[in-house]
SENU-837750 format. One line per field, with one value per residue: x, y, z of N, C-alpha, C, O in turn; residue in one letter. Coordinates in steps of 0.2 Angstrom, whole numbers. Example, Ala and Ser with C-alpha at 12.3 -4.5 7.8 and 13.67 -1.06 7.14 Angstrom:
// SENU-837750
n_x (66,64)
n_y (-28,-11)
n_z (39,35)
ca_x (62,68)
ca_y (-22,-5)
ca_z (39,36)
c_x (66,64)
c_y (-16,0)
c_z (39,39)
o_x (71,67)
o_y (-17,6)
o_z (42,40)
aa (a,s)
This chain:
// SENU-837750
n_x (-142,-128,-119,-119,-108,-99,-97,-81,-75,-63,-47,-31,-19,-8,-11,-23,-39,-46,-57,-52,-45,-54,-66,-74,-86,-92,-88,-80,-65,-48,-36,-17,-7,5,3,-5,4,19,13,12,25,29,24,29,41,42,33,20,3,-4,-17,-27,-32,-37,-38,-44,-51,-66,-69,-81,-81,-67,-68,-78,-71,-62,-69,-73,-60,-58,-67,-77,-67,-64,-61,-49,-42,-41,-33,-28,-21,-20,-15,-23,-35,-48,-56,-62,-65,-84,-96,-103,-95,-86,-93,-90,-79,-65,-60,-61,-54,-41,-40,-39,-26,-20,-10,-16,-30,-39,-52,-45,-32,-35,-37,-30,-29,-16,-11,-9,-17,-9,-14,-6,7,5,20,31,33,26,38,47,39,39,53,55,44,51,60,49,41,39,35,30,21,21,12,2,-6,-2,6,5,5,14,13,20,28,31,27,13,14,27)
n_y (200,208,222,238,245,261,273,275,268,259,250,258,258,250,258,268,272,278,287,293,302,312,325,333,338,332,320,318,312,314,310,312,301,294,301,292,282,290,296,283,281,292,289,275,281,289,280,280,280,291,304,312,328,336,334,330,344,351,368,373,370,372,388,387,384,394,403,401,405,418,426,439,442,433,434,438,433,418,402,403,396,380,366,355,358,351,355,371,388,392,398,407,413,420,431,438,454,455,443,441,448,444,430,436,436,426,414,402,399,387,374,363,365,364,348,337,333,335,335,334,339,334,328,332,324,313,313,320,337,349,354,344,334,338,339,324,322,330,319,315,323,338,350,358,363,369,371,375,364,354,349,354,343,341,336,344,346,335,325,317,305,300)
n_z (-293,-301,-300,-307,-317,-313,-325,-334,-323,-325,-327,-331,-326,-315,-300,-304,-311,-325,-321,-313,-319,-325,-330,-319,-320,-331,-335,-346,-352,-360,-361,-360,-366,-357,-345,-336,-331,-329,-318,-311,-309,-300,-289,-286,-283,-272,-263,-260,-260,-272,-274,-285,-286,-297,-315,-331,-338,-344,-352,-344,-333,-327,-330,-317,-306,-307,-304,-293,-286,-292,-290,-299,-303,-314,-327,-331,-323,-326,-333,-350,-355,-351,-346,-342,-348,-360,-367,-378,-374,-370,-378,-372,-362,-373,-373,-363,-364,-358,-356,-369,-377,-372,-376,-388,-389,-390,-401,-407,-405,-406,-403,-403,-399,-385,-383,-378,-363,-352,-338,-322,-306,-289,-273,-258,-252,-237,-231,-236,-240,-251,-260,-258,-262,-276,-278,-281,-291,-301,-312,-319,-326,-336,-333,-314,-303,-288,-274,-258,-256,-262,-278,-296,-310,-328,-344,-355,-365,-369,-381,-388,-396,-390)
ca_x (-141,-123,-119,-118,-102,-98,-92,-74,-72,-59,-40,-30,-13,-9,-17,-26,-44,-48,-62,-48,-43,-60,-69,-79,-94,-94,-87,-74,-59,-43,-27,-8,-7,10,0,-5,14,22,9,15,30,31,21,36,46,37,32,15,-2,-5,-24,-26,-37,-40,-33,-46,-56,-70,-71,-84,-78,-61,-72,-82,-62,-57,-76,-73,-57,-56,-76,-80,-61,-62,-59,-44,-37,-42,-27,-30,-18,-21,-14,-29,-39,-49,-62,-61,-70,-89,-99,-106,-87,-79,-95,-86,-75,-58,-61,-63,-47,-35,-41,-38,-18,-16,-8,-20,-35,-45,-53,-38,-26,-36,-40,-27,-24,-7,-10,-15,-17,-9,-14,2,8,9,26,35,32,25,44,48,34,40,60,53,42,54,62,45,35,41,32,27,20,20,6,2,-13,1,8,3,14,11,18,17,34,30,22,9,18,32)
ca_y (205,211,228,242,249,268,275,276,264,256,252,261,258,248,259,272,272,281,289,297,308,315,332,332,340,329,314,318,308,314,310,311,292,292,301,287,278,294,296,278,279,295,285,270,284,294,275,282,282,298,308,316,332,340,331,333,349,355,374,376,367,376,393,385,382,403,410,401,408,423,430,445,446,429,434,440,428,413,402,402,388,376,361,353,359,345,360,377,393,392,406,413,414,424,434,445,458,456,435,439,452,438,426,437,436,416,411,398,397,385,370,360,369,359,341,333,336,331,338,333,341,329,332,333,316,314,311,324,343,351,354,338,330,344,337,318,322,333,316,311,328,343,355,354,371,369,376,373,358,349,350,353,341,341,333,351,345,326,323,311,299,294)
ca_z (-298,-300,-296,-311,-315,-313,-329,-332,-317,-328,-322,-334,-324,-308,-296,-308,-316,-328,-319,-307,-324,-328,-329,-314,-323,-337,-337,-351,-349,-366,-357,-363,-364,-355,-338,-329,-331,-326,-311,-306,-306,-297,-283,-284,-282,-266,-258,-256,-266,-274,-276,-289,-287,-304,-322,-337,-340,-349,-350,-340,-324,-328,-326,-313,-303,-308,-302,-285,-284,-293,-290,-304,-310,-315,-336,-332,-320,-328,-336,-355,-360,-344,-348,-337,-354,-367,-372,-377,-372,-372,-384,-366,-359,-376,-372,-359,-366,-356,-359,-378,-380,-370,-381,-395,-391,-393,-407,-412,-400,-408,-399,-404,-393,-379,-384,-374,-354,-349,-331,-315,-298,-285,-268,-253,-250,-231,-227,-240,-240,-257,-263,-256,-268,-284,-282,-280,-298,-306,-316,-322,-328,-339,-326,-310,-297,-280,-270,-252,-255,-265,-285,-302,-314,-332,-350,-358,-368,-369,-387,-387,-398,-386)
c_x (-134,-125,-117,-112,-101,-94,-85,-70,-67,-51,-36,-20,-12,-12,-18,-33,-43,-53,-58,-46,-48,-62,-75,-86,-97,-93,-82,-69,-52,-39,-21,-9,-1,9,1,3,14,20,12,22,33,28,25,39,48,36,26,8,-2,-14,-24,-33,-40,-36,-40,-51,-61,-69,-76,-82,-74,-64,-75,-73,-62,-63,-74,-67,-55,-62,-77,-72,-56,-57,-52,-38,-36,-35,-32,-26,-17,-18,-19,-36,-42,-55,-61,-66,-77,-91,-100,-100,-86,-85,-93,-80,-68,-56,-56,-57,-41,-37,-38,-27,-16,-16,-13,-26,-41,-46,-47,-32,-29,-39,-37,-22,-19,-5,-13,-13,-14,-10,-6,1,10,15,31,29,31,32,47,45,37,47,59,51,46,58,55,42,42,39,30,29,20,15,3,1,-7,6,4,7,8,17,21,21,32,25,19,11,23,31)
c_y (208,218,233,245,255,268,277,271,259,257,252,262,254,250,264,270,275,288,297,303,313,320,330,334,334,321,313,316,310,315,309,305,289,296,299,284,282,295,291,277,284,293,278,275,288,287,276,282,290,299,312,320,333,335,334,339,352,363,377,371,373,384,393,386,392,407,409,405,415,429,432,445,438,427,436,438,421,411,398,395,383,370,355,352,354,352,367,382,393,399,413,416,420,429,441,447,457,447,434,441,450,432,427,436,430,417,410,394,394,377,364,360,364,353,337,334,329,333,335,335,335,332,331,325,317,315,316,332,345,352,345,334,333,340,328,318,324,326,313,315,332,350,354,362,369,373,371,366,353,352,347,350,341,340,338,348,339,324,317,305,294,291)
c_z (-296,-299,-304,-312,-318,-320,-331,-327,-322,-327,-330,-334,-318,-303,-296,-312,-317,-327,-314,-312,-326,-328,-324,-315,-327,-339,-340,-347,-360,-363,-360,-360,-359,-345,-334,-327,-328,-317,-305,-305,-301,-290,-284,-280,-273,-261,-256,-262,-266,-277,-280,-289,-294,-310,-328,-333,-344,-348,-344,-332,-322,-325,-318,-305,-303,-305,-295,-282,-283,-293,-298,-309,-312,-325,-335,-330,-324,-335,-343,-361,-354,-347,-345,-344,-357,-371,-372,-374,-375,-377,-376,-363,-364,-375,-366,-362,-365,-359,-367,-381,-377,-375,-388,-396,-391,-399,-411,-408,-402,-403,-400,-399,-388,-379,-381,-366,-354,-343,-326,-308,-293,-276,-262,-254,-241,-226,-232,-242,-249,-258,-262,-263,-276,-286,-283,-289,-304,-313,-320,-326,-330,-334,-321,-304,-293,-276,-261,-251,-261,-274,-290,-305,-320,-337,-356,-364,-369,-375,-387,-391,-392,-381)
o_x (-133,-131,-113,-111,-102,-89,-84,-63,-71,-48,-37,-16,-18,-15,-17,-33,-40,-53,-61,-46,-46,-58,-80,-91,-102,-95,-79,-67,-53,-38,-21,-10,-2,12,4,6,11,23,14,25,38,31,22,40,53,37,25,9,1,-17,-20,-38,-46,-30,-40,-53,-58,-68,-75,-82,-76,-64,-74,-73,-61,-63,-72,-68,-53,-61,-77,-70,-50,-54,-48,-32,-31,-33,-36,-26,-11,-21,-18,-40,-37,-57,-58,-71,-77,-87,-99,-101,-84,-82,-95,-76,-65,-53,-52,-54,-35,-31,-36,-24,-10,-21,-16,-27,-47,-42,-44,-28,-26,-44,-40,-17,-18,1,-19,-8,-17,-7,-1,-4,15,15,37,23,34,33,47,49,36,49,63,55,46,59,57,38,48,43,28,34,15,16,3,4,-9,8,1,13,2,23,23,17,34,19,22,8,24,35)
o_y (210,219,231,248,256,265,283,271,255,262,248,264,253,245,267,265,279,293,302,309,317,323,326,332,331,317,308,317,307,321,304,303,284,294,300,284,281,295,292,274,283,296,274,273,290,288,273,285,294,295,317,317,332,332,340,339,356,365,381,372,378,386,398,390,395,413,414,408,418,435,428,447,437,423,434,439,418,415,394,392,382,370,349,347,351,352,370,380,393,404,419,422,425,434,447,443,459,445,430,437,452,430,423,436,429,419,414,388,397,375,362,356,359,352,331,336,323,334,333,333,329,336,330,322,320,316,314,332,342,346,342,332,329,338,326,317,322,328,309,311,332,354,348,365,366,379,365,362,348,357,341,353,341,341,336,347,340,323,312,299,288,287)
o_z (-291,-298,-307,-307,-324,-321,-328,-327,-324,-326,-334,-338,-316,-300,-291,-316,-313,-330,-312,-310,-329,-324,-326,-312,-325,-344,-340,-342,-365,-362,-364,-354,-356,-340,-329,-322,-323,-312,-300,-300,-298,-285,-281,-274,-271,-256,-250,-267,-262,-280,-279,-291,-295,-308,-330,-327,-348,-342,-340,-326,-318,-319,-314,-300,-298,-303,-291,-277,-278,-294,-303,-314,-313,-327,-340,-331,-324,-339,-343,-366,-353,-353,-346,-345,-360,-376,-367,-371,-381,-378,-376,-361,-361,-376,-366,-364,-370,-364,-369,-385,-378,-376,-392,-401,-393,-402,-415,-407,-401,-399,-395,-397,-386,-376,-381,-365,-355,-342,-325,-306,-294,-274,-264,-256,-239,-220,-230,-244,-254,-255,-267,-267,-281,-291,-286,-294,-309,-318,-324,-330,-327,-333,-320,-302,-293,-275,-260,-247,-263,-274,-291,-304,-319,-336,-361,-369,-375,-374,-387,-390,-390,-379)
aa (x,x,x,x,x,x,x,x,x,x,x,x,x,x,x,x,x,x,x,x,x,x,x,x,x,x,x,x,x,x,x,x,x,x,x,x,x,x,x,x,x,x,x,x,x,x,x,x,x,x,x,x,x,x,x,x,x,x,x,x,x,x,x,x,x,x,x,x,x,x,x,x,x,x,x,x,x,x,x,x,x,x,x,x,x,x,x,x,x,x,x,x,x,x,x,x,x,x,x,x,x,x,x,x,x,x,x,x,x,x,x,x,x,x,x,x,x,x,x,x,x,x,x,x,x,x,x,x,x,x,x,x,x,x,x,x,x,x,x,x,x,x,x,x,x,x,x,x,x,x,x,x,x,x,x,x,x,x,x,x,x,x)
């Protein structure tokens, strides 16, 4: 009998599945098409594979991510335009008052806003310092934060046509 293949297990770039971009609750996978390229090439560029902690999100992951963080003052902390995003806030989320009146100041805060992640967490690369890995990326990604456990890069600007 062969063996069953994990959902997503699908190679999607050189040395990228699909599975790698996913929301860890759910399974959902809607990525900016030009993601995994950019990924690989910022791993040409670095000489080294790249892990990618976090890339799609449902809202509640996303939650799930700012409670661990941020405990009780998670409404307040929580990033309302993540680029990490494919879903909007659930009904039990706009349920909290500070949640609902941050919400109320986007533009255009409809599930729309979040249907395509163009983000993903990479963890350190072991031979290059978070800055290190941020000036490495900078030619490949339109954003990209530094934080200890590595960078967030993201296509914020990179419209899904090109």
């Amino acid at each position: 009998m062969g063996e069953t293949m994990k959902s997503n297990e699908i190679r999607i770039a050189p040395h990228f599945l699909l599975s790698e971009f996913e929301d860890k609750a759910t399974g959902l996978v809607r990525i900016h098409p030009l993601l995994p390229a950019r990924l690989e090439e910022l791993r040409a560029a670095v000489g080294s594979p790249l892990i990618i902690n976090s890339a799609c999100r449902t809202w509640p992951e996303h939650e799930r991510i700012y409670r661990g963080l941020y405990g009780n003052r998670w409404p307040s902390e929580i990033s309302l335009t993540s680029r990490h995003l494919i879903t909007g806030p659930t009904k039990e989320a706009l349920a909290d008052p500070i949640l609902a009146d941050r919400i109320k100041d986007l533009e255009n805060p409809t599930d729309e806003t979040y249907r395509t992640c163009c983000a993903a967490d990479i963890r350190r690369v072991p031979h290059l310092s978070p800055d290190g890995l941020k000036e490495a990326a900078a030619p490949f990604f339109d954003f990209i934060k530094v934080y200890d456990w590595g960078v967030h890069v993201d296509l914020r600007q990179t419209p899904l046509s090109t």
